[in-house]
N, CA, C and O of each residue as an XYZ file, in Angstrom:
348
protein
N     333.231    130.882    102.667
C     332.484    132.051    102.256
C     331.073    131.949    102.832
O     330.420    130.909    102.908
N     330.730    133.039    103.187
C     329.300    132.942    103.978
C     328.608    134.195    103.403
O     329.109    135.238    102.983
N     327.161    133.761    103.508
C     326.065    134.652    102.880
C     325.095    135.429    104.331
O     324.101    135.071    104.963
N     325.941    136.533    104.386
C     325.166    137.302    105.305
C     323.319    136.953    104.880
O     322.828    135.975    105.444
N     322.790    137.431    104.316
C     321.470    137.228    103.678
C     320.837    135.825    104.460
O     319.927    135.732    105.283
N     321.740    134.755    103.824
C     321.392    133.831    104.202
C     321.517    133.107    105.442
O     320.895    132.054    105.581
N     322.391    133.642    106.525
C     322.565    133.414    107.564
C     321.423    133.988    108.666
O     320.825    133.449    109.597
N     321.418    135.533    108.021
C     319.988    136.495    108.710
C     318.887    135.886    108.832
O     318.343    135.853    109.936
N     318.261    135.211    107.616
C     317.067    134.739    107.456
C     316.352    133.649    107.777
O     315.150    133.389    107.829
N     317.855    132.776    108.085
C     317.349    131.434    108.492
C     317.784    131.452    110.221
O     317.615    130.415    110.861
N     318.253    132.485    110.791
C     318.228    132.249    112.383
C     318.050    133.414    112.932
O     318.272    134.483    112.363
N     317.559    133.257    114.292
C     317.515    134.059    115.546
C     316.496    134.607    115.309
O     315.574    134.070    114.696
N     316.473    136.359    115.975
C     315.578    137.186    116.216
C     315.161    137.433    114.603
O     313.989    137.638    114.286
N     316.466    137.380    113.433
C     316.365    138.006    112.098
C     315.180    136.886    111.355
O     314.414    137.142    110.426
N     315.292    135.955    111.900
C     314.561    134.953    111.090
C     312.819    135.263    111.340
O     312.035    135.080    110.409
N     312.492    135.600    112.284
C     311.167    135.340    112.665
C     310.876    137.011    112.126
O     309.693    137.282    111.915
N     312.146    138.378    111.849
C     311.610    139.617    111.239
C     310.786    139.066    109.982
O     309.610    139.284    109.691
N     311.693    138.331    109.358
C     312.167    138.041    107.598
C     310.763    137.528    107.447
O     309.881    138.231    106.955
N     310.566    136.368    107.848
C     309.186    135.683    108.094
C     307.724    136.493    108.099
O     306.794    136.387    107.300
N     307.831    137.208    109.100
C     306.433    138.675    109.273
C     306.918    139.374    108.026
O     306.018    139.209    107.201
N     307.840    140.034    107.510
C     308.142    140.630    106.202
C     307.900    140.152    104.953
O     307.799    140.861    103.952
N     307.751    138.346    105.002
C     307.368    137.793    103.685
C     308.688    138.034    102.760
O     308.626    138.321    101.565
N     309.959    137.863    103.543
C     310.822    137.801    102.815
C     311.713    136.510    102.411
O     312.293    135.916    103.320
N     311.847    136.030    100.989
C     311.891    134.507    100.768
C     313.494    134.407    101.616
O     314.430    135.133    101.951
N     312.999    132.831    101.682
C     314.090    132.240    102.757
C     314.701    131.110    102.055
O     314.154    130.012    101.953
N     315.821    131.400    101.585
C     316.338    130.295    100.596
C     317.013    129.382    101.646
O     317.318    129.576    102.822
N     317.133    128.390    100.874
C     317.461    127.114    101.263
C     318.842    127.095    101.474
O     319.563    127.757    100.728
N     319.404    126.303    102.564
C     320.769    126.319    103.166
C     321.313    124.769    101.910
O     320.922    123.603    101.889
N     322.401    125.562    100.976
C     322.727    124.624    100.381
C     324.308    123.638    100.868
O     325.110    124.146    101.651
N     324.541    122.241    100.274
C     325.599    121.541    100.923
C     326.741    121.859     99.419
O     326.833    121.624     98.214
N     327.614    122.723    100.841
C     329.088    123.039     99.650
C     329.808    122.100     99.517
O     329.916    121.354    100.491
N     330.359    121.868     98.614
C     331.455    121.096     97.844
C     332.663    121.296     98.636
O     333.242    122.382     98.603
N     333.082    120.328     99.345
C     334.685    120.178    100.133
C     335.764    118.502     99.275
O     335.605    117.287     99.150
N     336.679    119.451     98.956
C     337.704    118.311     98.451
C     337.462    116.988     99.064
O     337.158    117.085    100.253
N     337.506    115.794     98.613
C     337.754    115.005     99.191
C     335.729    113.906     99.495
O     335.404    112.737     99.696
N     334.934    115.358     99.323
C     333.830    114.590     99.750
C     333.283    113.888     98.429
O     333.770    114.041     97.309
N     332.256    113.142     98.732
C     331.256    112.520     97.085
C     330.862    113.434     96.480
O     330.539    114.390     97.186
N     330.735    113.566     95.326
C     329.843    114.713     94.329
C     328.623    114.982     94.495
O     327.956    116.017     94.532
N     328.284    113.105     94.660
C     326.502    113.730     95.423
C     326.201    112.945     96.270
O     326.687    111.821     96.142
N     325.343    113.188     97.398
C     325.013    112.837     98.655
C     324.528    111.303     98.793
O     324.452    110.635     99.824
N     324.145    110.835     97.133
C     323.426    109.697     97.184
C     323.527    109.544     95.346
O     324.127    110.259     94.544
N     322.791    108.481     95.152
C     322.825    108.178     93.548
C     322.008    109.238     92.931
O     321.217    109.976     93.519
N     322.323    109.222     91.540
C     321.814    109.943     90.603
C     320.660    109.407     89.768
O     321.022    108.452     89.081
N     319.530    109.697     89.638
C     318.757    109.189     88.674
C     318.798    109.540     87.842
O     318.463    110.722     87.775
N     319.249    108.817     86.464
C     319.038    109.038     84.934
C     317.773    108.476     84.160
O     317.634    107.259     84.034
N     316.987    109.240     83.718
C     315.872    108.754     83.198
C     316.301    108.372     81.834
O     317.391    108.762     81.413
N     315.519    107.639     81.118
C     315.465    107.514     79.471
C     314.458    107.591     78.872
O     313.758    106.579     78.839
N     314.098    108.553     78.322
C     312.937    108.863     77.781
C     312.754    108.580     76.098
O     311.693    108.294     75.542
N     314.008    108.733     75.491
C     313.638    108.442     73.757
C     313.436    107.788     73.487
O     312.656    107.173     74.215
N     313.828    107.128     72.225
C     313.303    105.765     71.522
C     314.642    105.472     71.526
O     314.590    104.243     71.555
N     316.086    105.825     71.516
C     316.999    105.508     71.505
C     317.845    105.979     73.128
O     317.536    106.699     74.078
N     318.866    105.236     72.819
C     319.881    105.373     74.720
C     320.186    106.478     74.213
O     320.801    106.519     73.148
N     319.780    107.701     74.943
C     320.477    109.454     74.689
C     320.963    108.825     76.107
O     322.163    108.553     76.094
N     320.253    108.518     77.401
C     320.663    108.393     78.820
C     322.154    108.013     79.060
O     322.844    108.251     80.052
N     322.552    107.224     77.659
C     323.976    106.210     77.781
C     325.190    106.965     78.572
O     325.837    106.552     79.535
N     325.323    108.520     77.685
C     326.466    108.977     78.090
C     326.474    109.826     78.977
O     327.485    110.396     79.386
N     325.131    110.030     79.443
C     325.487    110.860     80.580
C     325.591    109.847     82.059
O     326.311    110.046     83.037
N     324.664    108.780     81.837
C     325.274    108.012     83.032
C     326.911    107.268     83.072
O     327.497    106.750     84.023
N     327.349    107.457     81.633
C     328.818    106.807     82.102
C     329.279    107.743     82.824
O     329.641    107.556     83.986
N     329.336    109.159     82.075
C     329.947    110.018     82.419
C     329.660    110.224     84.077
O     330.677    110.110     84.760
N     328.523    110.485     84.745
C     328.494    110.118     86.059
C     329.439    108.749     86.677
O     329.936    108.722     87.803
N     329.502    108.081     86.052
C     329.779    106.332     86.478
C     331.575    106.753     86.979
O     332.394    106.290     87.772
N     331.529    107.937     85.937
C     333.133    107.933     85.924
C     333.617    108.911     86.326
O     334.708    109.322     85.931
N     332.983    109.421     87.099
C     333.416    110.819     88.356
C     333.209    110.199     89.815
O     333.348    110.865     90.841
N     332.790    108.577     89.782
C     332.322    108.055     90.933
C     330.811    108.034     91.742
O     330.574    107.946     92.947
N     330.149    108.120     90.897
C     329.179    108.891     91.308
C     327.826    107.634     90.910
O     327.622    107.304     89.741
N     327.122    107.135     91.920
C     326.624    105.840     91.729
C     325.287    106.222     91.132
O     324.557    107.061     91.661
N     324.990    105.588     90.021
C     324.111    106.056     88.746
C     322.654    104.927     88.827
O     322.933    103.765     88.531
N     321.378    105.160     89.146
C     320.505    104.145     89.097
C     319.446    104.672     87.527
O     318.767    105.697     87.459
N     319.553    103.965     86.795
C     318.585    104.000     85.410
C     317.402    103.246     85.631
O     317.322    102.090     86.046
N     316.082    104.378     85.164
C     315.170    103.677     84.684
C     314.511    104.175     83.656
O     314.635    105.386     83.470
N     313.775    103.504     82.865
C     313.241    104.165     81.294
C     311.585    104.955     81.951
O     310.718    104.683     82.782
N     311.837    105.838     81.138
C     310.285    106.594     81.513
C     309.697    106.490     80.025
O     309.034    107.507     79.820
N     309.694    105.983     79.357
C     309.013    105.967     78.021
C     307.633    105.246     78.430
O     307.585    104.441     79.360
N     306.558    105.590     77.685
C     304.829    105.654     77.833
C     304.905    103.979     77.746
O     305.803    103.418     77.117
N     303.969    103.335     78.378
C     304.101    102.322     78.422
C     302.870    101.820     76.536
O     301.982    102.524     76.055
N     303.347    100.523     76.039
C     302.864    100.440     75.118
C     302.576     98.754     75.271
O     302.805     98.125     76.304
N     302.044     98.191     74.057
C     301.947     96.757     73.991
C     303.086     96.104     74.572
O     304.258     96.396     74.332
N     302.656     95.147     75.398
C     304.327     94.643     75.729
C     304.432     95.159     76.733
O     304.402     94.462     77.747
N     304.533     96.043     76.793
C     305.455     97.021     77.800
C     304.700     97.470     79.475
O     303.479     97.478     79.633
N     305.387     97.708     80.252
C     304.507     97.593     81.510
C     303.122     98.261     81.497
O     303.073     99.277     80.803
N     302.518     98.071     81.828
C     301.116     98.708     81.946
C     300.412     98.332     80.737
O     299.190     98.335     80.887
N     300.980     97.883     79.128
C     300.598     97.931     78.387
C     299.376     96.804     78.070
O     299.211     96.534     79.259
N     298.582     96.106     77.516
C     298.111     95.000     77.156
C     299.169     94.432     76.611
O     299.869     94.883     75.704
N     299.335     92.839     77.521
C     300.429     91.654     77.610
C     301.309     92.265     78.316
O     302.381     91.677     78.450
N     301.213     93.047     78.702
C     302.806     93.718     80.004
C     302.464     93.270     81.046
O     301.338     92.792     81.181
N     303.317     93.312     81.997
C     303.310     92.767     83.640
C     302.260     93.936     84.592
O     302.091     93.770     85.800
């Protein structure tokens, strides 16, 4: 399936109209074909609560194949990186 619109805007003579017209130029997205990875590269799961909410959505990635890298974004505190006594 192809997007006239989007084919116009991003080539040839139509591209450089669209451009002088100030007409937005969306981004050429990567379709989904059987057989390929879900995503192009790993997924970042952040963790932000005081508790693992992150848990099940990275299994759930883990288990569509889909290679999952975690890191906690919670404010750093005593202890904790940046914190007084953290690294």
């Amino acid at each position: 399936m192809t997007d006239r619109y989007l084919t116009a805007v991003n080539s040839g003579l139509t591209r450089t109209v669209a451009k002088r017209l100030g007409l937005p130029r969306p981004a050429v997205l990567r379709r989904f074909r059987a057989g390929d990875p879900l995503l192009p590269g790993p997924a970042l799961v952040l963790d932000t609560a005081a508790d693992d909410d992150a848990a099940p959505i990275a299994d759930a990635l883990a288990s569509w194949g889909v290679r999952v890298v975690r890191e906690s974004a919670r404010p750093a505190g005593p202890g904790g990186p940046g914190g007084p006594g953290g690294p």
